[in-house]
N, C-alpha and C positions, 0 to 999 in steps of 0.2 A: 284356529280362526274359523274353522270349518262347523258348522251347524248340522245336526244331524238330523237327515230328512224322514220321518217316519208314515208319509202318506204309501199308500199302497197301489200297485195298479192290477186295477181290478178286470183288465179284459183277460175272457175266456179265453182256456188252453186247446189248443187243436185237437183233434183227437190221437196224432201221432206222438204228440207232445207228451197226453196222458197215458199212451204205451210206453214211453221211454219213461217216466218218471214208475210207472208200477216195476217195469224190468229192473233198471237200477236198483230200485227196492229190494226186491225180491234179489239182485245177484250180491250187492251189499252185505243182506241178511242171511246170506250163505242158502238160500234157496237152490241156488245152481253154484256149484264151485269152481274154480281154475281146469282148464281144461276140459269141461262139462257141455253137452250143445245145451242151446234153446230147443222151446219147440218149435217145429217145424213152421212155414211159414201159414201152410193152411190150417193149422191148431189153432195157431194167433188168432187168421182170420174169426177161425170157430169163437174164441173163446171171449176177444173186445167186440166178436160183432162190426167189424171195420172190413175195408176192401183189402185185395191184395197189395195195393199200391200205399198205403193206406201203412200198411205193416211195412213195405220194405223202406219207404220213408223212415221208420220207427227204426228201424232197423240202420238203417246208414246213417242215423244220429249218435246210437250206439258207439257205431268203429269210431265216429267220428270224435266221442270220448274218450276212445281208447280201453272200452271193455269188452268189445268182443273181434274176433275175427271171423270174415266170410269166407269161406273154402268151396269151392266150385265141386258141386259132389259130394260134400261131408256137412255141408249144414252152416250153421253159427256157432260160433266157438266163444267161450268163455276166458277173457285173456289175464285178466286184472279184478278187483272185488271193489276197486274205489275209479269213481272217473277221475281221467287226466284235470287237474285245478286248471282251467279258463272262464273267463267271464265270455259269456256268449250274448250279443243285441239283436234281439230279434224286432226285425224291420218289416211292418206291413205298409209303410209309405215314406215318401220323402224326407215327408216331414220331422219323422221317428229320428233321421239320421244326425238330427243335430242335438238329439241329446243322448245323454248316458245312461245307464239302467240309475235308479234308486238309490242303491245301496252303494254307491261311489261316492267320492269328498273331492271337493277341487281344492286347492288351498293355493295360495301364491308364495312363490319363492321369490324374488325381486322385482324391482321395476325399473326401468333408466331412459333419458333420450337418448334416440341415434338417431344417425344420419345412416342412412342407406346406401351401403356401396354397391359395384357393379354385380359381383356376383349375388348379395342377396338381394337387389333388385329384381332377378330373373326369376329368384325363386317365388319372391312374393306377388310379382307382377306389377310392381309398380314403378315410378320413375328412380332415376338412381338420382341422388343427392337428396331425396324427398324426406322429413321429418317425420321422424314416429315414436311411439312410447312403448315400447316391448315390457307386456305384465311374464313375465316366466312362474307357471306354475306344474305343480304335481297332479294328479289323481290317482287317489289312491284307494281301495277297500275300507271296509269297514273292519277287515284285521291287517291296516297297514301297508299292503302288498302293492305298491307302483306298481297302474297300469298303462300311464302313458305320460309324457312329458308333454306339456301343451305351450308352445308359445305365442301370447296375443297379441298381434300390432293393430292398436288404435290410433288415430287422430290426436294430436296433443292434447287436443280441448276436451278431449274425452277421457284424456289417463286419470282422473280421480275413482274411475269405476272402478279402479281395481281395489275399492275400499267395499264396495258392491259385493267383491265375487265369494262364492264359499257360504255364504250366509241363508241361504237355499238352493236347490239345483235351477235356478232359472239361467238360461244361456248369457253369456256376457252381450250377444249384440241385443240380446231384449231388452237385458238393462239397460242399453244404451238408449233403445226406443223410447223406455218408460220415464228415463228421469232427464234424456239431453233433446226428447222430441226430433229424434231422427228415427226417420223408416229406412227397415230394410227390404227393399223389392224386389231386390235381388241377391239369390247367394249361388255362386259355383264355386263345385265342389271336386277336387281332384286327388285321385288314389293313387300309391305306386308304391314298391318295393324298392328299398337302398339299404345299406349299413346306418348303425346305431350313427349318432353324431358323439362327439367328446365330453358335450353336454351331458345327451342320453347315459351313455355308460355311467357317467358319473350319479346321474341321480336315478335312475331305473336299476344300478345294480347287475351291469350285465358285461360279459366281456367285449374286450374293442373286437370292431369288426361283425359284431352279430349282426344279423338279420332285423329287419325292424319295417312295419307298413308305416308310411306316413300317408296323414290325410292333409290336404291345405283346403282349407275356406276359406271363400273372399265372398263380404258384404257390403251389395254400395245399393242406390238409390240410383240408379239409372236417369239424366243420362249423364246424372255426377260420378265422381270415380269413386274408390274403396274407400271404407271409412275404418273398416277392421279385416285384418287376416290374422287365420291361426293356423301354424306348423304344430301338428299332432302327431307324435312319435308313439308306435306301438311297439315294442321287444315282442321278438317270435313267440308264442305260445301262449298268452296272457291275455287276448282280447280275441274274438270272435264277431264280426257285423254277418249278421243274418240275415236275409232278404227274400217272403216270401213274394211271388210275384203272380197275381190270376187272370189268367186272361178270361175276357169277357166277349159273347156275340153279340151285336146288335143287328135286328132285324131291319131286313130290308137292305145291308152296308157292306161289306166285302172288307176282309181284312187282311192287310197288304204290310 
């Protein structure tokens, strides 16, 4: 069902960015082998022209793949030749956070009315007995690999979007802006760690009981209530949300 999106995003790579992608290179390419250090961190500095901060940034993305190890005294160590497989979102604003890298595919697995009972009322935050259409879909890579289970509760009047969804990466509540003329002015957004759900296992592929980040979104138009929420199930190891943050001075202001 899914369309695949071939537009590119073209903002510029950090510069710690462009040290981690030369290192993996070069350790890849068998440059540096298993068990082998990097060079030191004042080489780096010497060699990108970057700060020291700069480099160990660069450096804690590394472990953070799973190719090298830091040893207190002995250097950077070489642990693996291929990074750990995670999709990683790198977030330079809020905004970023409601969508998915590129190279992912939504696709919808069913749709149905419910009636909302007590306990997943609490979860969605809505009233219990209240009417909704759950679109349940997948995302998945472009070789396949589920990376999260997505369930969308929309507004009755809205369940035909899910004829919408997959056909580009545009978010399901945009569709909802562009073709049923409702705004969203609001979204809150909640994170937190639990076990997969019965679902999850079964279509992410993973055993019961695993680890799993769920994210919930809820969009509504203030000071009317929610028009769409979505339970996002991530399985441990598979998704990565990145979030750089800058703080800035303004003169004259005091920052508290």
């Amino acid at each position: 069902m899914a369309k695949k999106n071939t537009s590119q995003n073209n903002r510029p790579k950090t510069r710690y960015q462009k040290i981690v992608d030369t290192l993996v290179s070069d350790i890849s390419h068998g440059r540096y082998t298993i068990g082998e250090k990097l060079p030191t961190e004042s080489e780096l500095c010497i060699k990108f022209k970057v700060s020291r901060h700069t480099v160990r940034e660069a450096l804690r993305r590394l472990n953070e793949l799973g190719l090298v190890e830091r040893r207190r005294g002995s250097g950077t160590i070489v642990k693996i030749l291929e990074p750990t497989k995670k999709y990683v979102q790198a977030l330079s604003n809020v905004g970023e956070f409601l969508k998915y890298p590129e190279d992912t595919e939504l696709s919808v697995l069913n749709v149905e009315d419910i009636i909302v009972g007590s306990s997943l009322s609490k979860k969605l935050g809505c009233k219990t007995n209240s009417k909704w259409s759950r679109i349940r879909c997948i995302r998945k890579t472009k070789a396949e690999v589920p990376i999260c289970l997505v369930e969308i509760y929309v507004k009755p009047k809205f369940s035909s979007v899910e004829k919408l969804i997959g056909h580009d990466d545009t978010p399901v509540y945009a569709l909802i802006e562009r073709h049923f003329n409702q705004t969203a002015g609001k979204v809150d957004i909640e994170l937190y760690a639990d076990t997969i759900t019965e679902e999850g296992v079964k279509q992410l592929k993973v055993e019961p009981n695993s680890p799993a980040l769920v994210v919930i979104r809820r969009y509504s138009d203030p000071p009317h209530s929610y028009f769409e929420i979505s339970i996002i199930e991530h399985p441990s190891g598979r998704f990565i949300y990145s979030m750089e943050l800058e703080q800035k001075w303004v003169t004259g202001r005091t920052l508290k």
